[in-house]
N, CA, C and O atoms as a CHARMM CRD file, in Angstrom:
* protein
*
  356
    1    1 UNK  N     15.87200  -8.39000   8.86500 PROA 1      0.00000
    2    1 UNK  CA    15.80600  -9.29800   7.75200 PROA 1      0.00000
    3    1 UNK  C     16.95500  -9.01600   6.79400 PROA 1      0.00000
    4    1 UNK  O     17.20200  -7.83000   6.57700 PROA 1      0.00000
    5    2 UNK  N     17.77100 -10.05100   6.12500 PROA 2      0.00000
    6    2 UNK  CA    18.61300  -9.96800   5.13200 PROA 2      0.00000
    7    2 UNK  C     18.18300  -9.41400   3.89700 PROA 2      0.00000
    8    2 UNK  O     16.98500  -9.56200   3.65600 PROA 2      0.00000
    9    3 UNK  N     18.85800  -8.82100   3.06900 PROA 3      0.00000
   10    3 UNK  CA    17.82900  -8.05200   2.42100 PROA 3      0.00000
   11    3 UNK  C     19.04100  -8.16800   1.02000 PROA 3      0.00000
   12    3 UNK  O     18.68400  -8.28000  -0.15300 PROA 3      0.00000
   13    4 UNK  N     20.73800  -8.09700   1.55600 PROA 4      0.00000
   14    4 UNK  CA    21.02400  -8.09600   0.36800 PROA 4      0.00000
   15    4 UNK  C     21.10800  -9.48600  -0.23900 PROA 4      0.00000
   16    4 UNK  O     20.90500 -10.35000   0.61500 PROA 4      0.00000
   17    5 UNK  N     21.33500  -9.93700  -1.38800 PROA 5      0.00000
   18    5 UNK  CA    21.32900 -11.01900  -2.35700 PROA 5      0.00000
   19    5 UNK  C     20.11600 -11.59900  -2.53800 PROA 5      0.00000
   20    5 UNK  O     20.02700 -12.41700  -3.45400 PROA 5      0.00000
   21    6 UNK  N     19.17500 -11.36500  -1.88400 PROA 6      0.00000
   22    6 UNK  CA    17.66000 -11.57300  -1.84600 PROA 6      0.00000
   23    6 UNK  C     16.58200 -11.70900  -3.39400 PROA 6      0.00000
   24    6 UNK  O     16.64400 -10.84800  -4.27300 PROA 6      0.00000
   25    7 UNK  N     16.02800 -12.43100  -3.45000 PROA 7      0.00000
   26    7 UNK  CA    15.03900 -11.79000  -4.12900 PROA 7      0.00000
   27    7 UNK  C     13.91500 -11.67000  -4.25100 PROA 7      0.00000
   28    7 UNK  O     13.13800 -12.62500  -4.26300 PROA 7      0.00000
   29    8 UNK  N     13.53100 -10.28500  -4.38500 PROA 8      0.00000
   30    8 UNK  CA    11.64800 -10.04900  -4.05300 PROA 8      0.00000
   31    8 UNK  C     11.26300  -9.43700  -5.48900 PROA 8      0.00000
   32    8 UNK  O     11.78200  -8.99300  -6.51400 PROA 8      0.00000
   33    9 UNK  N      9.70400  -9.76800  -4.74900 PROA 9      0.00000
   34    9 UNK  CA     8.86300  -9.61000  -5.89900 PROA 9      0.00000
   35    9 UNK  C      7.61300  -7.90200  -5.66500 PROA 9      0.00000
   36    9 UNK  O      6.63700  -7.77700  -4.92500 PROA 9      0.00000
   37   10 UNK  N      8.10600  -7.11000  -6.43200 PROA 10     0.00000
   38   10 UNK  CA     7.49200  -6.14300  -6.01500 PROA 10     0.00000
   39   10 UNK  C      6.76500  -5.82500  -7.05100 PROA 10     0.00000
   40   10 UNK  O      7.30800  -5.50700  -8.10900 PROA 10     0.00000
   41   11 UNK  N      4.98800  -5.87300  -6.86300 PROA 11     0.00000
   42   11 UNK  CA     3.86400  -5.82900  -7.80000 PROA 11     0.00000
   43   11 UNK  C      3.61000  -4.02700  -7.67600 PROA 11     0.00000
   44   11 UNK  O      3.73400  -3.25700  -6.72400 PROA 11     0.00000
   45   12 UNK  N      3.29900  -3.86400  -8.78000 PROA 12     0.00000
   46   12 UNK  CA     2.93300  -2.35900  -8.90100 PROA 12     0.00000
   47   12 UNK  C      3.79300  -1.29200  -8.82800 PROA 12     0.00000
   48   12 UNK  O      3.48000  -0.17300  -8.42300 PROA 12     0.00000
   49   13 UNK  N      5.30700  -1.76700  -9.37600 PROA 13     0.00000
   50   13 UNK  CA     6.52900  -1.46100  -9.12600 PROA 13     0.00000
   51   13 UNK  C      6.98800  -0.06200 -10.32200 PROA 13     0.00000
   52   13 UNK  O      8.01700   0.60500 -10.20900 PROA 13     0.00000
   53   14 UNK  N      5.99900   0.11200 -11.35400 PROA 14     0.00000
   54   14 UNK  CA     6.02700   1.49600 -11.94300 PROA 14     0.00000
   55   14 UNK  C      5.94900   2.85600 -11.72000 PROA 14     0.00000
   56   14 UNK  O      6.46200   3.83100 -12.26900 PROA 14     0.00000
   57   15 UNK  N      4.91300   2.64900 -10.44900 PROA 15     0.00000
   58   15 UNK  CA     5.02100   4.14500  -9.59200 PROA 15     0.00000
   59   15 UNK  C      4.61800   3.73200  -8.21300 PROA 15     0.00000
   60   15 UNK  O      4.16600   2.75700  -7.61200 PROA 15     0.00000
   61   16 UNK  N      5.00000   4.93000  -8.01900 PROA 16     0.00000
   62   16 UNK  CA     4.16200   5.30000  -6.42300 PROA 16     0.00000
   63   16 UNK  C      5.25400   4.65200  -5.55100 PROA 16     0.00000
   64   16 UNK  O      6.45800   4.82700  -5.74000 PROA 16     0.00000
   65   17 UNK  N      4.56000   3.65300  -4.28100 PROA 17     0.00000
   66   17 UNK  CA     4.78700   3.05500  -3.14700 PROA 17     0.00000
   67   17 UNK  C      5.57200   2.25200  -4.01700 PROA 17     0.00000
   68   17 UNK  O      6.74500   2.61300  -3.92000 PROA 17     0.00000
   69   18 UNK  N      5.42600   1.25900  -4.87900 PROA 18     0.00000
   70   18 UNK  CA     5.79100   0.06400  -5.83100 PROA 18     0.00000
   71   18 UNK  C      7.24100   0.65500  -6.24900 PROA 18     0.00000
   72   18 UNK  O      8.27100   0.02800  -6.00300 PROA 18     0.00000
   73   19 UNK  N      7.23800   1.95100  -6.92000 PROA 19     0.00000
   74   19 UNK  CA     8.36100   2.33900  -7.46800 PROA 19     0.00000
   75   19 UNK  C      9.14600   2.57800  -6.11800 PROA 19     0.00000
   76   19 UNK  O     10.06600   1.76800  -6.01000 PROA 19     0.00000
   77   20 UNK  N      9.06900   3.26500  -5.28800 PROA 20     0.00000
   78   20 UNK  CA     9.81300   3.77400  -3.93800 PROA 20     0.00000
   79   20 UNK  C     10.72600   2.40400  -3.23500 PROA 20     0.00000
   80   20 UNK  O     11.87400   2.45900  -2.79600 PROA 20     0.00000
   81   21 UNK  N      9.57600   0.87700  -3.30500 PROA 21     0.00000
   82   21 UNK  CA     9.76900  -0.06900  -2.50900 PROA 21     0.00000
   83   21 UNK  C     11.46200  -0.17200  -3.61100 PROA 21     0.00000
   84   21 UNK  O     12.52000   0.42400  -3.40700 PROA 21     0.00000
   85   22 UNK  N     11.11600  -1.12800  -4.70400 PROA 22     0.00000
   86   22 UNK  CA    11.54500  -1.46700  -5.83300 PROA 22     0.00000
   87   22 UNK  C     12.76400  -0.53800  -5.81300 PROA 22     0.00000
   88   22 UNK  O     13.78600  -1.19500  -6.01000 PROA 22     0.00000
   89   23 UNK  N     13.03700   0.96700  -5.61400 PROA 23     0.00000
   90   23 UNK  CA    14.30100   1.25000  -5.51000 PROA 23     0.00000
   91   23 UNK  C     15.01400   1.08900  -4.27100 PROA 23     0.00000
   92   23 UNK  O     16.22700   1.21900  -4.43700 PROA 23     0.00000
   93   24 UNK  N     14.69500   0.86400  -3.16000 PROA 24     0.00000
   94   24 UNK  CA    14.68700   0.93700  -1.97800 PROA 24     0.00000
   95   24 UNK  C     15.57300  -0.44300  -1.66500 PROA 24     0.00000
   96   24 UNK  O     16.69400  -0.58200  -1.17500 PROA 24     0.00000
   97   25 UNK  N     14.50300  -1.49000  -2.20100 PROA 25     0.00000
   98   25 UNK  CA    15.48300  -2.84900  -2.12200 PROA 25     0.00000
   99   25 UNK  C     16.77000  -2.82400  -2.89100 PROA 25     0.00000
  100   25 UNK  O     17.90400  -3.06300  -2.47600 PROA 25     0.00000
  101   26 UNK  N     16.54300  -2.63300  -3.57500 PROA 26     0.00000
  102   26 UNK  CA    17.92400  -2.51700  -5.18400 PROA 26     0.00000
  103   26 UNK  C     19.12000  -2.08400  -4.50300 PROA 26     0.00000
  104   26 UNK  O     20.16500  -2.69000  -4.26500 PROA 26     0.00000
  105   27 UNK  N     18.69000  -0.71800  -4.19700 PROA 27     0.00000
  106   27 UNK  CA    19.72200   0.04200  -3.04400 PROA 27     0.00000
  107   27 UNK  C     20.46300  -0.75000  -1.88500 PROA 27     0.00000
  108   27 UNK  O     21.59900  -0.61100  -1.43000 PROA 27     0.00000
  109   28 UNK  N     19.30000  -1.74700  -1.51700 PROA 28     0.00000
  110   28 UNK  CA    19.99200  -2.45800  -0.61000 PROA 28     0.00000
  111   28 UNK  C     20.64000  -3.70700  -0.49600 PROA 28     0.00000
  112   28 UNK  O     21.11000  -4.23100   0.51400 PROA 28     0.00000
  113   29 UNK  N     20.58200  -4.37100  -2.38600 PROA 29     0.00000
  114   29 UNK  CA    21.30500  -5.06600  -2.48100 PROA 29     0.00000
  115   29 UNK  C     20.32500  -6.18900  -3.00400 PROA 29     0.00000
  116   29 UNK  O     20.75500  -7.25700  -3.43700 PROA 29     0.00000
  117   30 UNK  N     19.31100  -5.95800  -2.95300 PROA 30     0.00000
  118   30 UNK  CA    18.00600  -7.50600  -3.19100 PROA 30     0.00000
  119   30 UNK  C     18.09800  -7.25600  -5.21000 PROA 30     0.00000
  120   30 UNK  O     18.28400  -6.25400  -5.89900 PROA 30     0.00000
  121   31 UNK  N     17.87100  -8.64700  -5.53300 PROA 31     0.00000
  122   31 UNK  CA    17.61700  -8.42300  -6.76800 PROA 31     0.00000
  123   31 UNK  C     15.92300  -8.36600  -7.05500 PROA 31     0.00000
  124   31 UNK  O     15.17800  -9.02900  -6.33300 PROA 31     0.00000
  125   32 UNK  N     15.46100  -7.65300  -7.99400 PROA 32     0.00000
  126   32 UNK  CA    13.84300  -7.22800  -7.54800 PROA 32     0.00000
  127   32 UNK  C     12.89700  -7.47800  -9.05800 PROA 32     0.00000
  128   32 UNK  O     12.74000  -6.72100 -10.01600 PROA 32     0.00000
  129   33 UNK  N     12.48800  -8.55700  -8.85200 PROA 33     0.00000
  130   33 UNK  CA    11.59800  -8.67300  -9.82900 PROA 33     0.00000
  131   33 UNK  C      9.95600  -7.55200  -9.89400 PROA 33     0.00000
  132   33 UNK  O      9.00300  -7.40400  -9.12800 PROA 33     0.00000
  133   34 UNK  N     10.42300  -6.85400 -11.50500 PROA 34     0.00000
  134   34 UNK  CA     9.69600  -5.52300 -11.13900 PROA 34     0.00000
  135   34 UNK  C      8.28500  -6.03400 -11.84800 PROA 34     0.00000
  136   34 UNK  O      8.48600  -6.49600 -12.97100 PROA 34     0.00000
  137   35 UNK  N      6.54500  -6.04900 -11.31300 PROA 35     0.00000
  138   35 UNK  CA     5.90700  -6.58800 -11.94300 PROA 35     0.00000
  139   35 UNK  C      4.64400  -4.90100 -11.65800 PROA 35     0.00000
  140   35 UNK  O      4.47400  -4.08700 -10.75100 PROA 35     0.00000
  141   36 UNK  N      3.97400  -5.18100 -13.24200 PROA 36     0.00000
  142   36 UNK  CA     2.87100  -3.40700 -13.25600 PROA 36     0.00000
  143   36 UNK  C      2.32100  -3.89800 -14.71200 PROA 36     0.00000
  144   36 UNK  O      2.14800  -5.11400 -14.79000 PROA 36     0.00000
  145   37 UNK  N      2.13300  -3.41900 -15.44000 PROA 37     0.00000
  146   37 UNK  CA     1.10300  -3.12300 -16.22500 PROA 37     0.00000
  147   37 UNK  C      1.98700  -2.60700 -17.49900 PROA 37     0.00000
  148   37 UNK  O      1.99500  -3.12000 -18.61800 PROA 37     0.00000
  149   38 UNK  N      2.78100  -1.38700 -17.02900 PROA 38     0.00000
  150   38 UNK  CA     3.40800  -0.05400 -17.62700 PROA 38     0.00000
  151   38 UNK  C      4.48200  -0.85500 -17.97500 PROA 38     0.00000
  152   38 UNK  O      5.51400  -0.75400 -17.31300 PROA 38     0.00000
  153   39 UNK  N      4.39500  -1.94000 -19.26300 PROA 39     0.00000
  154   39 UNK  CA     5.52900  -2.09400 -19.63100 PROA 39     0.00000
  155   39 UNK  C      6.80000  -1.47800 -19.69100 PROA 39     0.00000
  156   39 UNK  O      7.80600  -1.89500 -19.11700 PROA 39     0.00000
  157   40 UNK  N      6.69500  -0.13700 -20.64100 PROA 40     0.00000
  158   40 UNK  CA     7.75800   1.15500 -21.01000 PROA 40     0.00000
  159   40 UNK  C      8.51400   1.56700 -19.62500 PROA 40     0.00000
  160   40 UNK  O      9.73600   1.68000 -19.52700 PROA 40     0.00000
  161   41 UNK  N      7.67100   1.75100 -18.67600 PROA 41     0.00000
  162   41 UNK  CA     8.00400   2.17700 -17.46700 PROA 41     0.00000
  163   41 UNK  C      9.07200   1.60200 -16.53200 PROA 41     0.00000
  164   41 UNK  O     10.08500   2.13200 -16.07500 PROA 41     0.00000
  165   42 UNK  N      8.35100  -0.15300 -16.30400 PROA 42     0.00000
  166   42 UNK  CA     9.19300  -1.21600 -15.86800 PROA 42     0.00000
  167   42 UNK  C     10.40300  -1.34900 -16.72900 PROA 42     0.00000
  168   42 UNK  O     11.36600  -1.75200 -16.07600 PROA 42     0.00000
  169   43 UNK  N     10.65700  -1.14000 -17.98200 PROA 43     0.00000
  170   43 UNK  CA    12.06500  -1.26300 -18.82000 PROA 43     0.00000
  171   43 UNK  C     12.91700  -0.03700 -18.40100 PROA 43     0.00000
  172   43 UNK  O     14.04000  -0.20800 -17.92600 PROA 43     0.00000
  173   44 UNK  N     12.44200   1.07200 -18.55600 PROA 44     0.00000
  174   44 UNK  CA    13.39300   1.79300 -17.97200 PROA 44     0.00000
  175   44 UNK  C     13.46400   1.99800 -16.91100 PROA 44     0.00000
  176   44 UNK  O     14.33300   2.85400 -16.74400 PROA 44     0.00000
  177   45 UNK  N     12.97300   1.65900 -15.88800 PROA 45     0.00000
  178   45 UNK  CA    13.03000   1.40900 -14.41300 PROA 45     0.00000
  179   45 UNK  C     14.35800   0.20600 -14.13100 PROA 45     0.00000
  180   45 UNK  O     15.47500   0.41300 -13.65800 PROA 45     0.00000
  181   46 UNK  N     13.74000  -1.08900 -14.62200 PROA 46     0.00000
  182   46 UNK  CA    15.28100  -1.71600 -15.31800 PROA 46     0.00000
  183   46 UNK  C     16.21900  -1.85900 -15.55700 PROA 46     0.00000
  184   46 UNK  O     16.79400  -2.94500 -15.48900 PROA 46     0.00000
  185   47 UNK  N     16.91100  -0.36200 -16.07800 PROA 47     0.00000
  186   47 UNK  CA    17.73700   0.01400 -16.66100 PROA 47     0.00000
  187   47 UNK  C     18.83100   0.54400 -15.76300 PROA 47     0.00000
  188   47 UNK  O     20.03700   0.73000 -15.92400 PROA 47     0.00000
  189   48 UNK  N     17.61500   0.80100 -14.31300 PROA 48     0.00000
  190   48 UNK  CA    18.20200   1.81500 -13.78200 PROA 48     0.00000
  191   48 UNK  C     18.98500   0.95300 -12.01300 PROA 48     0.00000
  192   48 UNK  O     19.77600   1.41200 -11.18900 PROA 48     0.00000
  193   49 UNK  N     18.29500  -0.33600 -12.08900 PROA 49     0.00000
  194   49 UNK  CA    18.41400  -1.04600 -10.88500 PROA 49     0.00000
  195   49 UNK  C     18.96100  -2.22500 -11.08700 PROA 49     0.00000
  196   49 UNK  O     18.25100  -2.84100 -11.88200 PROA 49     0.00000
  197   50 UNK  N     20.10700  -2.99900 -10.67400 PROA 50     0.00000
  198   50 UNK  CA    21.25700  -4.09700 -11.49800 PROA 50     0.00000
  199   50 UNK  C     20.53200  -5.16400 -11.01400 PROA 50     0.00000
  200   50 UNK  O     19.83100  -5.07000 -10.00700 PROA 50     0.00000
  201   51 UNK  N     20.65100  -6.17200 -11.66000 PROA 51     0.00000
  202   51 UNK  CA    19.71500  -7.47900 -11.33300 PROA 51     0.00000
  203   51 UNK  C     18.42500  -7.26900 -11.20700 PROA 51     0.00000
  204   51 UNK  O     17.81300  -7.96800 -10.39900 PROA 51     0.00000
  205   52 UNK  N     17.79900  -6.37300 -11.89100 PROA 52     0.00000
  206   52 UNK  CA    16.46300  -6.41500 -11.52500 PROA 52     0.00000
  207   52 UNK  C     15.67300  -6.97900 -13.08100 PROA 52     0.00000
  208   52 UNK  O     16.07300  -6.68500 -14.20700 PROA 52     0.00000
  209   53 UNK  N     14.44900  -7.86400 -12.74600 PROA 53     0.00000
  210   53 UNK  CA    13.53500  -8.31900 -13.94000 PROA 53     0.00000
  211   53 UNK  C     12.50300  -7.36100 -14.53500 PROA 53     0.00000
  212   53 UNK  O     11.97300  -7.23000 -13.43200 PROA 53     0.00000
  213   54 UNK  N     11.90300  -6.73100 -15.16400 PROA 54     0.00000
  214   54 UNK  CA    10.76200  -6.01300 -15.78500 PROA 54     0.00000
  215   54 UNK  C      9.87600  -7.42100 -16.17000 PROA 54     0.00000
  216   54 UNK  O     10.24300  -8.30200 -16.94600 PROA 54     0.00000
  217   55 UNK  N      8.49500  -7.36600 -15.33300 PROA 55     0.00000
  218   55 UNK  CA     7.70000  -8.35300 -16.10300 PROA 55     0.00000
  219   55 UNK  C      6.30300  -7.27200 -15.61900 PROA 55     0.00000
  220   55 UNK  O      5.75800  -6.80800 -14.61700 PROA 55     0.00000
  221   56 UNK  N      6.19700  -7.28100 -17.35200 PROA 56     0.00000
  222   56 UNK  CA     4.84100  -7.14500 -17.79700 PROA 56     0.00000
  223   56 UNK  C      3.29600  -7.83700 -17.04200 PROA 56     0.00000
  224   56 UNK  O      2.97800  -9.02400 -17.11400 PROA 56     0.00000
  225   57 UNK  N      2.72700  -7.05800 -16.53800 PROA 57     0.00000
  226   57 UNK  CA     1.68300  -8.09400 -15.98400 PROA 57     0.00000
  227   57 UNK  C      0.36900  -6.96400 -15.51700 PROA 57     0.00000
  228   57 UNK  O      0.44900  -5.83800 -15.02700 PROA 57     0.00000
  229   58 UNK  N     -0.77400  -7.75100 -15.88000 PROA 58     0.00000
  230   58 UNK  CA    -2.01400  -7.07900 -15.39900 PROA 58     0.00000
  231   58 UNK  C     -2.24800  -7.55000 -13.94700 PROA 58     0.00000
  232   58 UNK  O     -3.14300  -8.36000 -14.18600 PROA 58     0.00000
  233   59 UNK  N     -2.08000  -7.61000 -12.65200 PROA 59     0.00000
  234   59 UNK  CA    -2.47200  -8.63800 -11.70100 PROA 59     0.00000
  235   59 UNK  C     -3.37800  -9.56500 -11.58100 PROA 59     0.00000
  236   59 UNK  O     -3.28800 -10.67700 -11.06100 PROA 59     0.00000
  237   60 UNK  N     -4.82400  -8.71600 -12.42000 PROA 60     0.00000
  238   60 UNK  CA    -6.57900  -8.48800 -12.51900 PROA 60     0.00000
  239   60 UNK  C     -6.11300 -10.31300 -13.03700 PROA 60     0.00000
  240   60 UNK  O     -6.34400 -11.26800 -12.29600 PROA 60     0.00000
  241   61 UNK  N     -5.54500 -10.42900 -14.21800 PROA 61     0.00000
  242   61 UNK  CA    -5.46000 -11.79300 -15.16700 PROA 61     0.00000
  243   61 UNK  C     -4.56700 -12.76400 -14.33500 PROA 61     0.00000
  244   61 UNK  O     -3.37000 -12.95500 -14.54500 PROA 61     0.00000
  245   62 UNK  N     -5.32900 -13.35800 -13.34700 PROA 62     0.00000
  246   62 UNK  CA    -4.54500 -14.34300 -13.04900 PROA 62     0.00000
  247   62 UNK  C     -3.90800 -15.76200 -13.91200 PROA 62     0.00000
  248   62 UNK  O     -2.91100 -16.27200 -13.40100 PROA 62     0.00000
  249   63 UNK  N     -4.30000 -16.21700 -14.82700 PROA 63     0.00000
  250   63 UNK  CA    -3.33400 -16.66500 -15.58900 PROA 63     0.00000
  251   63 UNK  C     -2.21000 -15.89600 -16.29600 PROA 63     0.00000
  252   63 UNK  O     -1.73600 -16.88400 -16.85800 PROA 63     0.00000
  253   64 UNK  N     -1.69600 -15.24100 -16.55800 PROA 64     0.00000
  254   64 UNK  CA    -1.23100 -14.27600 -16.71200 PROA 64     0.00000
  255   64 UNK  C     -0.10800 -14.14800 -15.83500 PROA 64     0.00000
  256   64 UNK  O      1.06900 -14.36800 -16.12300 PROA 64     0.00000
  257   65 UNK  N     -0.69900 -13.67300 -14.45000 PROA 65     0.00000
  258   65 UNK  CA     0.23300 -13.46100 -13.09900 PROA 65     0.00000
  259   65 UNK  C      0.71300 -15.41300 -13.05800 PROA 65     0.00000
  260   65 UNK  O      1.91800 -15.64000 -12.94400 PROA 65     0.00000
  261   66 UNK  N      0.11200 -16.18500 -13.11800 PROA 66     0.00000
  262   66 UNK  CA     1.15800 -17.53400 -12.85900 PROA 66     0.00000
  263   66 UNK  C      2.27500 -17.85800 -14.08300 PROA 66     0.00000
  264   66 UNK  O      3.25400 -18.60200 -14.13700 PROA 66     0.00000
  265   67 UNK  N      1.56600 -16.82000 -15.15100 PROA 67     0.00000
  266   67 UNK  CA     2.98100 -17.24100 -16.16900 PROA 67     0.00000
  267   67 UNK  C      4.15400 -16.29400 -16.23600 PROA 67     0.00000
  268   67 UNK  O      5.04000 -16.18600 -17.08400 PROA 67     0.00000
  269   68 UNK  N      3.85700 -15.44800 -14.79600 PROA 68     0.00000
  270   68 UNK  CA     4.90000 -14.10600 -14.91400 PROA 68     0.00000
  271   68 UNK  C      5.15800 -14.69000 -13.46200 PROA 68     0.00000
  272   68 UNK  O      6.11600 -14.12800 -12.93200 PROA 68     0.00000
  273   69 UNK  N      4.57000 -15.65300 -12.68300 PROA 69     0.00000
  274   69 UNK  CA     5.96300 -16.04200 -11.77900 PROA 69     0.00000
  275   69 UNK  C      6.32100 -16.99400 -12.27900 PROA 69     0.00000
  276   69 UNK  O      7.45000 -17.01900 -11.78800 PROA 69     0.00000
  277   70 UNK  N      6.27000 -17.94100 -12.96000 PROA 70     0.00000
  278   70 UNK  CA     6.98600 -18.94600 -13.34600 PROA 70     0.00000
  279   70 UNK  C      8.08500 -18.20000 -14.12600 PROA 70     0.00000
  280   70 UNK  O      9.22300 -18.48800 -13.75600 PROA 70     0.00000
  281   71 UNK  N      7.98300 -17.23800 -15.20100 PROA 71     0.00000
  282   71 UNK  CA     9.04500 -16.57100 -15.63400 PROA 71     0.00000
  283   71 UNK  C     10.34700 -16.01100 -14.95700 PROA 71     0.00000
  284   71 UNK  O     11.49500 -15.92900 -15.39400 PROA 71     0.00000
  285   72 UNK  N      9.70700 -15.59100 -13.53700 PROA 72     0.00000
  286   72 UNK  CA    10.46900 -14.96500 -12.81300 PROA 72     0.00000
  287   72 UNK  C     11.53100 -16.04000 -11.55000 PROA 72     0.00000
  288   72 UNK  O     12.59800 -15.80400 -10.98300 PROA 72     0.00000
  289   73 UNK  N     10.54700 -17.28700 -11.52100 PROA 73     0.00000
  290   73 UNK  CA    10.98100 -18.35500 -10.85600 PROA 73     0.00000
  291   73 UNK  C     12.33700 -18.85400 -11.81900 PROA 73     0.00000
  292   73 UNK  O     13.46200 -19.08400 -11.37500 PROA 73     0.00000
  293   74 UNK  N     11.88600 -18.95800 -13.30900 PROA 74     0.00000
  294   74 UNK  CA    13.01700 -19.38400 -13.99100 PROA 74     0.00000
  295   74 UNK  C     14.28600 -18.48700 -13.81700 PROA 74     0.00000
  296   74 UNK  O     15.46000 -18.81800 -13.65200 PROA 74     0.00000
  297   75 UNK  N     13.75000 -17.34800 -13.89500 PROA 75     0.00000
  298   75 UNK  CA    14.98100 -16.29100 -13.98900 PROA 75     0.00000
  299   75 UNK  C     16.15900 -16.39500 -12.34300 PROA 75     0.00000
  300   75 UNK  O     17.33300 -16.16500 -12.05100 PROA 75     0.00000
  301   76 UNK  N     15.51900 -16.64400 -12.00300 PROA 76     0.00000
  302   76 UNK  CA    16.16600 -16.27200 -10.07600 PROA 76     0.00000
  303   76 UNK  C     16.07300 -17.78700  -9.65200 PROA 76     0.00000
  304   76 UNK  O     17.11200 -18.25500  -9.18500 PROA 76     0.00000
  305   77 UNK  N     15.26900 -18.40200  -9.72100 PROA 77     0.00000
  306   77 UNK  CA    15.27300 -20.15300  -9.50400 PROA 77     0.00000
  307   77 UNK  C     14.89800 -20.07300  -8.07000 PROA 77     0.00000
  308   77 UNK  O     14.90000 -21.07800  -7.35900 PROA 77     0.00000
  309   78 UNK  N     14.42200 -18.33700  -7.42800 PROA 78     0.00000
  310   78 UNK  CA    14.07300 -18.52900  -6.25700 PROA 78     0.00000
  311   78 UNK  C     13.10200 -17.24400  -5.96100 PROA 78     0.00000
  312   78 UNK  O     13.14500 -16.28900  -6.73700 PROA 78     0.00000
  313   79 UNK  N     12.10500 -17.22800  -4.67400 PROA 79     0.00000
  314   79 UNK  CA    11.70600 -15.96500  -4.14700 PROA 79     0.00000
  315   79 UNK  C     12.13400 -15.97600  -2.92100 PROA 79     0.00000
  316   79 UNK  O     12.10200 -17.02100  -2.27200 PROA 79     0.00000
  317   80 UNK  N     12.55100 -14.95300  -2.46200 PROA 80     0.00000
  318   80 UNK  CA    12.33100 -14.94100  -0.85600 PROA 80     0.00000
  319   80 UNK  C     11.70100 -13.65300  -0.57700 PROA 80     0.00000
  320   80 UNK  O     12.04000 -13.17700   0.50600 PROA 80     0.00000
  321   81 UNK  N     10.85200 -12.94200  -1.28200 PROA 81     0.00000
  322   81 UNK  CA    10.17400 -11.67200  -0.59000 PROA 81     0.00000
  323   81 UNK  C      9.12200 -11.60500  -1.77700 PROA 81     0.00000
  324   81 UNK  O      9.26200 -12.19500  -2.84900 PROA 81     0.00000
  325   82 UNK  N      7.89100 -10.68000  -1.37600 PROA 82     0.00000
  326   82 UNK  CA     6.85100 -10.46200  -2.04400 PROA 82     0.00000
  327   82 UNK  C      6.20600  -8.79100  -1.32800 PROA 82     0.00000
  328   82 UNK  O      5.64100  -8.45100  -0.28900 PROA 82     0.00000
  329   83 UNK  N      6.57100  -8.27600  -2.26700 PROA 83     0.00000
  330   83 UNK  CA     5.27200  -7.10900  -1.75500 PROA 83     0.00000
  331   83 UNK  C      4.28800  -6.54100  -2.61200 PROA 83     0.00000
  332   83 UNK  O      4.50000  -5.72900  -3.51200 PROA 83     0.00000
  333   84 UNK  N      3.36900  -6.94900  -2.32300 PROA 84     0.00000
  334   84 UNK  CA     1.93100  -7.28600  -2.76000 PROA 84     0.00000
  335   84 UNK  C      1.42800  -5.70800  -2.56400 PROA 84     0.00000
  336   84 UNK  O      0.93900  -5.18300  -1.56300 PROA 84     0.00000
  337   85 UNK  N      1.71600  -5.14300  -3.85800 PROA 85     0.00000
  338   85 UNK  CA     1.53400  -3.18600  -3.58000 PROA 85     0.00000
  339   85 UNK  C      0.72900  -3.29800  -4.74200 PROA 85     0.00000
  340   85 UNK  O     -0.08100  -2.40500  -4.49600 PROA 85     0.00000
  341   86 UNK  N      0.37500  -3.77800  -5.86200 PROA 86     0.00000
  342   86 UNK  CA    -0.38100  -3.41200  -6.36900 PROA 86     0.00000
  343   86 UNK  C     -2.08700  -3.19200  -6.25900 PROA 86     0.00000
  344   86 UNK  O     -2.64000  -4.02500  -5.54000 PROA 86     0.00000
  345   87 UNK  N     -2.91800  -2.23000  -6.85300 PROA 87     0.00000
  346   87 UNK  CA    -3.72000  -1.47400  -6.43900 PROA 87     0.00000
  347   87 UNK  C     -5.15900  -1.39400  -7.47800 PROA 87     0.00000
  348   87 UNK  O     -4.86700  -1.66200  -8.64300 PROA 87     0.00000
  349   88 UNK  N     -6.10500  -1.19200  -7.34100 PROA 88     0.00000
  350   88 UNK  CA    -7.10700  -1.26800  -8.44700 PROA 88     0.00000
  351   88 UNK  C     -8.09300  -0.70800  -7.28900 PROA 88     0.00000
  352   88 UNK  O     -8.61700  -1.03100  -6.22400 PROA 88     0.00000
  353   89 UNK  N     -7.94600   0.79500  -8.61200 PROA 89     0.00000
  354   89 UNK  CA    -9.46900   1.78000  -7.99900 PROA 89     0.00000
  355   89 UNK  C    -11.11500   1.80700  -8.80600 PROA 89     0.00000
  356   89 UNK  O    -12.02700   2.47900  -8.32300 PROA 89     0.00000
């Protein structure tokens, strides 16, 4: 799969698997809309990966999650990847 100029959407992108994916693509060239909870986290995560979005988001609130892809739709005007990592114990 093409991976650089891409852009995905990686949920739960503050730690763990989410954070690993989220640098992983960046590295490889995808621009990566970063979506978690951990506002603070996602900004400086941000900071650290070029073209990448920080959006704030609970997943749980689905209105919420449709106004953080439409945000992200505006920003990129496109998706072509999704990884659906976020988690609730």
């Amino acid at each position: 799969m093409q991976i650089k100029d891409r852009v995905f959407v990686v949920t739960g992108a503050s730690s763990g698997i989410g954070l690993s994916t989220a640098i992983a693509l960046s590295e490889r060239g995808a621009r990566v809309a970063l979506l978690a909870r951990s506002g603070d986290a996602l900004q400086e995560l941000a900071q650290q990966l070029p073209g990448s979005l920080p959006v704030t988001v609970d997943m749980t609130e689905f209105d919420r999650v449709k106004e953080a892809v439409r945000a992200l739709h505006q920003h990129y005007g496109r998706v072509d990847g999704l990884v659906n990592n976020s988690g609730r114990s």
